[in-house]
C-alpha positions in Angstrom: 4.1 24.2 4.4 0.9 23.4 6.3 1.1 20.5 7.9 -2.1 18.1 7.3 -3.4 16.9 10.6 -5.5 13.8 11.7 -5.0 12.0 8.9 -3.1 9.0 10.1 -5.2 8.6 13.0 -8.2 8.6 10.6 -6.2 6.0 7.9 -6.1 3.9 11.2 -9.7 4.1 12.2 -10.9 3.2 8.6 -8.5 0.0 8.7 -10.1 -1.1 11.7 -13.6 -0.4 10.9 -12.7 -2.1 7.6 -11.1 -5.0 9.9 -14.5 -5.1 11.5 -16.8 -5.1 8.2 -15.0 -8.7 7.3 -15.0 -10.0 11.3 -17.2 -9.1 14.0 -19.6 -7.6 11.9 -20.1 -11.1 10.3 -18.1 -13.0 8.2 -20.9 -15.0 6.4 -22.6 -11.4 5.4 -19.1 -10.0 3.5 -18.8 -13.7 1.9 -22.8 -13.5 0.7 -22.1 -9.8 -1.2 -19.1 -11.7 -2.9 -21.1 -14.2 -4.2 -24.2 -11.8 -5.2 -22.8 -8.1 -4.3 -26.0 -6.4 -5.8 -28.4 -8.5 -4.0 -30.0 -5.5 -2.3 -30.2 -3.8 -5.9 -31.4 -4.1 -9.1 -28.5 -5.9 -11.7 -26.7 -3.1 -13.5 -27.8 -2.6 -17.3 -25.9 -3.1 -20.3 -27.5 0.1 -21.8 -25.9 3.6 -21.9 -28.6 5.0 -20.0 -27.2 5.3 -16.0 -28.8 2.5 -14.5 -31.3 2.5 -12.2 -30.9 3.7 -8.5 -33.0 1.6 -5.8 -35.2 3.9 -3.6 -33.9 5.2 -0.5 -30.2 5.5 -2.4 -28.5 8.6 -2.8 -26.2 9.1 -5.8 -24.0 12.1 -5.8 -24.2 14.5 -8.5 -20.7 14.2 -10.3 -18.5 17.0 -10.5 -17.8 19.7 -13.5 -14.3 18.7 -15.7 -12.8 22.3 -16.1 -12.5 23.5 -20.1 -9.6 24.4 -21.1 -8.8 25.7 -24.5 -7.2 23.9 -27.5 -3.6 22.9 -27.0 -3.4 24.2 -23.4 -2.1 21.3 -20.9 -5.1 19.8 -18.1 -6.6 22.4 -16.0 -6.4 19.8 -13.3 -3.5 18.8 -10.7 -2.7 14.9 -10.5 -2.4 13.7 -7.0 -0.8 17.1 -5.5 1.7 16.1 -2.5 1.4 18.3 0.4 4.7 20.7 -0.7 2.7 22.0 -3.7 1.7 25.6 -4.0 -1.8 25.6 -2.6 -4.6 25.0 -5.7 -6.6 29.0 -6.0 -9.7 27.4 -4.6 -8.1 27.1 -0.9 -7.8 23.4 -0.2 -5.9 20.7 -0.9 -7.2 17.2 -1.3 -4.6 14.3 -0.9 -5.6 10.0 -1.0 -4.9 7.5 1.9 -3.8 4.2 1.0 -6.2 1.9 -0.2 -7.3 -0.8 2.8 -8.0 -4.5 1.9 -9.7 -6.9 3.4 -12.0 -10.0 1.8 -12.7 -8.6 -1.6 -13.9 -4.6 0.2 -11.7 -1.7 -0.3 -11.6 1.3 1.6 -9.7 4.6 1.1 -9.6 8.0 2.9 -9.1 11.0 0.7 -8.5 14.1 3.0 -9.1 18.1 2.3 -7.0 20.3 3.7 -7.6 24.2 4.1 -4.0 25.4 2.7 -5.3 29.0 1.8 -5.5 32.0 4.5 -9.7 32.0 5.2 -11.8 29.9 6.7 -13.4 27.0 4.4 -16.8 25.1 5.2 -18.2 22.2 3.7 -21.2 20.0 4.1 -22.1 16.7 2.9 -20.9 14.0 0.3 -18.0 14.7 -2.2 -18.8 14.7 -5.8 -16.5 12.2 -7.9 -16.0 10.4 -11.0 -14.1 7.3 -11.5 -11.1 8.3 -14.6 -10.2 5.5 -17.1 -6.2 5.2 -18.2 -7.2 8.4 -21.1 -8.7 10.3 -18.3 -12.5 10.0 -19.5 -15.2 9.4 -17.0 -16.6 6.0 -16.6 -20.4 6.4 -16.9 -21.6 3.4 -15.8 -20.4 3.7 -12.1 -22.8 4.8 -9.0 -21.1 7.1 -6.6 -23.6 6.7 -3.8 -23.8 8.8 -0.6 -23.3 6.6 2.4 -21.6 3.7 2.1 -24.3 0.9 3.7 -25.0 -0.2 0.4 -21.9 -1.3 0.5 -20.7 -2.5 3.9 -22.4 -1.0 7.3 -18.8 -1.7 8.9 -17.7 2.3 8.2 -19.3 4.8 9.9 -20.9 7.9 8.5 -22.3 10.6 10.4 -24.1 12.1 7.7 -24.1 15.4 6.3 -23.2 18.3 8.8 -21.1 21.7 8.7 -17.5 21.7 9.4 -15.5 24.5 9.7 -12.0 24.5 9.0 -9.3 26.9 9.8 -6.3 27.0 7.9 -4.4 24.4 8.1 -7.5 22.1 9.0 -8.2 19.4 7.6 -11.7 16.9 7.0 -12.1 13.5 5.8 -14.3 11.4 3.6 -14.2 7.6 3.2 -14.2 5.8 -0.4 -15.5 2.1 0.4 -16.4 -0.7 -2.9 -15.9 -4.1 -3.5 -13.5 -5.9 -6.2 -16.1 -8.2 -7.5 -16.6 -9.6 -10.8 -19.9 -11.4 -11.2 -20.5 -11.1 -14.9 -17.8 -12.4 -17.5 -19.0 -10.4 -20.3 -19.2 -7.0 -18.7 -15.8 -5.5 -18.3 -13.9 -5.2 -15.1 -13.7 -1.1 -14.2 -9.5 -0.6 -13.2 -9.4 3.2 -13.0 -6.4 4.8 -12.0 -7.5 7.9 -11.0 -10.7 9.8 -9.9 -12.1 13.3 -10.6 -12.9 14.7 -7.0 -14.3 17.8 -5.9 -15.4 19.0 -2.2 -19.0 19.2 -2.9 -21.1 19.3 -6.3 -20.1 22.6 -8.1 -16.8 23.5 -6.5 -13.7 23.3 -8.0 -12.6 19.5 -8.8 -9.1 18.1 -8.6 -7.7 14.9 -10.3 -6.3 12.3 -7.8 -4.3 8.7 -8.9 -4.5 6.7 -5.6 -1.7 4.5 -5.5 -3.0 1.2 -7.5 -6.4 2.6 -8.3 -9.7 1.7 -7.6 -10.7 -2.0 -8.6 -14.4 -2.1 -8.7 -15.1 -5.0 -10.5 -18.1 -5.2 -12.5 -20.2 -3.9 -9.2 -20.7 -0.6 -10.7 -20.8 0.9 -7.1 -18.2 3.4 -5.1 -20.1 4.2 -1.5 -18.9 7.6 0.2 -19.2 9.6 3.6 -19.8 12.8 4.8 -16.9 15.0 5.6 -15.8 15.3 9.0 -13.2 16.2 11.1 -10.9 13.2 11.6 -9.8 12.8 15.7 -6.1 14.3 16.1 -3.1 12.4 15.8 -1.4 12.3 19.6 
């Protein structure tokens, strides 16, 4: 087994900076997004179309659900533990425990290099949010960065990183559990479709209790990085 390295150190940097968000970083701020959480954006639409993304946001392209031929069980592992065989594309990719704090959630999900080559990767993941029959919700924004959201978790931003085997890098899910409108329905998914970036292979996650968005229709991400050792 390869063991996954930096990841509690990382699960304790993200509960601090979430700690942060709701404290020093200003109280009244985190209580105003409750109230009106898309008061920097546009309210979402009712309509099937995706709804429009204000300028200067990235949204991440979502990733590619494997096919899989009639009858033949999901092509996709659900929350692989770290004593699974490693997946054929390499890595492994494993969620943190969701952090709470005034109505914003935070959760790490880390990607391990379990196969024998080297594995880069640049950028923002590419995700989907999974309803309780596993289909895609379509009305939620993956964005890249997550200031839309809260400016109390860092992101570096897009760079290389290199990972050996048995390396492992970090992204940061961050969205709030706010429901403004009463007659738009509440997304509760339990799992997520997540893969490394846009076009790689995608694995299905079910973080324990899910992600409670709300009616914001808004999941903010970081960059991979390396996340510091654990001493």
């Amino acid at each position: 087994m390869i063991p996954i390295r930096g990841r509690t150190a990382f699960r304790a940097l993200l509960g601090a900076a979430l700690t942060l968000a709701v404290g020093a970083c200003g109280l009244s701020d985190e209580v105003d997004r409750e109230l009106d959480p898309d008061r920097a954006a546009p309210p979402r639409s009712a309509s099937p179309t995706p709804p429009h993304v204000p300028e200067g946001l990235r949204v991440s392209e979502p990733p590619v659900a494997p096919e899989t031929e009639p009858g033949a069980g999901p092509a996709e592992a659900a929350s692989p533990d770290a004593t699974a065989a490693c997946p054929t594309s390499g890595v492994r990719m494993l969620p943190g425990l969701v952090e709470a704090a005034m109505g914003l959630r935070a959760m790490s999900v880390t990607l391990t290099n379990c196969g024998e080559k080297t594995y880069t990767v640049k950028g923002y993941p590419s995700i989907q949010l999974l309803d309780a029959d596993g289909e895609a919700y379509d009305d939620v924004r993956v964005l890249q960065g997550p200031q839309d959201i809260t400016t109390g978790v860092p992101d570096l931003g897009p760079h290389q990183v290199t990972l050996k085997p048995g390396e492992s890098a970090a992204t940061s899910l961050v969205w709030r559990n706010t429901v403004t409108e009463v007659d738009v329905p509440a997304v509760n998914a339990p799992g997520l479709r997540i893969a490394p970036l846009p076009g790689r292979p995608a694995e299905v996650l079910t973080p324990d209790g899910g992600l409670d968005l709300g009616n914001t229709g808004r999941l903010g991400t970081t960059a991979w990085t390396k996340p510091a050792p654990d001493f």
